[in-house]
C-alpha positions as CSV (number, residue, x, y, z in Angstrom):
1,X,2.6,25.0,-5.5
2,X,5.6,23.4,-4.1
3,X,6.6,19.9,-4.8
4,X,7.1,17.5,-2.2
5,X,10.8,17.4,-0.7
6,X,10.9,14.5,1.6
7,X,9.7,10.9,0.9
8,X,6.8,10.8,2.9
9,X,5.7,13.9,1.6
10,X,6.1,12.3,-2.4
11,X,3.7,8.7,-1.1
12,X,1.1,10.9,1.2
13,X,-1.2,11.0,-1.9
14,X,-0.4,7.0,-2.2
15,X,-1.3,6.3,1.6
16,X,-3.8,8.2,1.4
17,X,-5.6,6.6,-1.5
18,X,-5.7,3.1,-0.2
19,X,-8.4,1.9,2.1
20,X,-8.2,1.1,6.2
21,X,-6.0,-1.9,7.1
22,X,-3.2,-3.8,7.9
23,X,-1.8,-3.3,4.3
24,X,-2.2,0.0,4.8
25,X,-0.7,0.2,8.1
26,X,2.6,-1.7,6.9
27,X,3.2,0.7,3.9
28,X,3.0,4.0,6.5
29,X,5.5,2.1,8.7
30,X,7.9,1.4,5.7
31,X,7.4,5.2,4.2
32,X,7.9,6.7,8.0
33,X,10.8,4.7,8.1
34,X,12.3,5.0,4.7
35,X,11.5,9.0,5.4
36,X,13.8,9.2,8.7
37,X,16.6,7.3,6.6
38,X,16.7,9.7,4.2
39,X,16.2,12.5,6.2
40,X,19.6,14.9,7.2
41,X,17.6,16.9,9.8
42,X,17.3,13.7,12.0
43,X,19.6,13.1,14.9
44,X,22.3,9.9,13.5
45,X,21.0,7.4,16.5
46,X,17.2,8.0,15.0
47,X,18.2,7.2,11.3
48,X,19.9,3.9,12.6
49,X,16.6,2.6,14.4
50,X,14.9,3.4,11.2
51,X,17.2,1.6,9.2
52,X,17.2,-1.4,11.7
53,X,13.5,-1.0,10.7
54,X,13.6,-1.1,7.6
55,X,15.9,-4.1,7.8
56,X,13.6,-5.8,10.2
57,X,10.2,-5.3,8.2
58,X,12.7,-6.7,4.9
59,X,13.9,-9.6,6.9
60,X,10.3,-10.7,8.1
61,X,9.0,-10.3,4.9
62,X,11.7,-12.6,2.9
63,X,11.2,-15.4,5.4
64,X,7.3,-15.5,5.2
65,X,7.1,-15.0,1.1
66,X,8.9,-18.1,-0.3
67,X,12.1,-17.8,-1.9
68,X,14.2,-15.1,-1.7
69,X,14.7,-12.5,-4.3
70,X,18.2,-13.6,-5.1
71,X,16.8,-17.4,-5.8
72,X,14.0,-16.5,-7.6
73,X,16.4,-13.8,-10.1
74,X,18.3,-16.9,-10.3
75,X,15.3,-19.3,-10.9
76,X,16.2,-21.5,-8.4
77,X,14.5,-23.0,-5.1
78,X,15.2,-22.6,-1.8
């Protein structure tokens, strides 16, 4: 058996586990896009969208959660 080289291949057995839904839907985004990051057989201009992504998905998800993780390792409020 071989063991899984790329990212996506590593979490399939994660995705896979958890049940229908929008949870569900956001983790396959992040892994697909974490994956094409990481990924050296991907064209340069498709690793960049991914990484806008990433930083996208990161950004929305600070702003709707409270306080960032800066201010919350720092104990403080925003």
């Amino acid at each position: 058996m071989t063991t899984p080289s790329t990212f996506l291949e590593r979490m399939q057995p994660i995705i896979e586990a958890m049940p229908d839904g929008p949870d569900k839907e956001k983790l396959l985004a992040l892994v697909e896009s974490q994956d094409t990051v990481e990924r050296v057989d991907v064209h340069p201009k498709d690793r960049a969208r991914a990484m806008r992504r990433l930083l996208q998905i990161d950004t929305s998800r600070a702003s709707s959660n409270g306080p960032s993780a800066q201010a919350r390792s720092r104990g403080k409020t925003p």
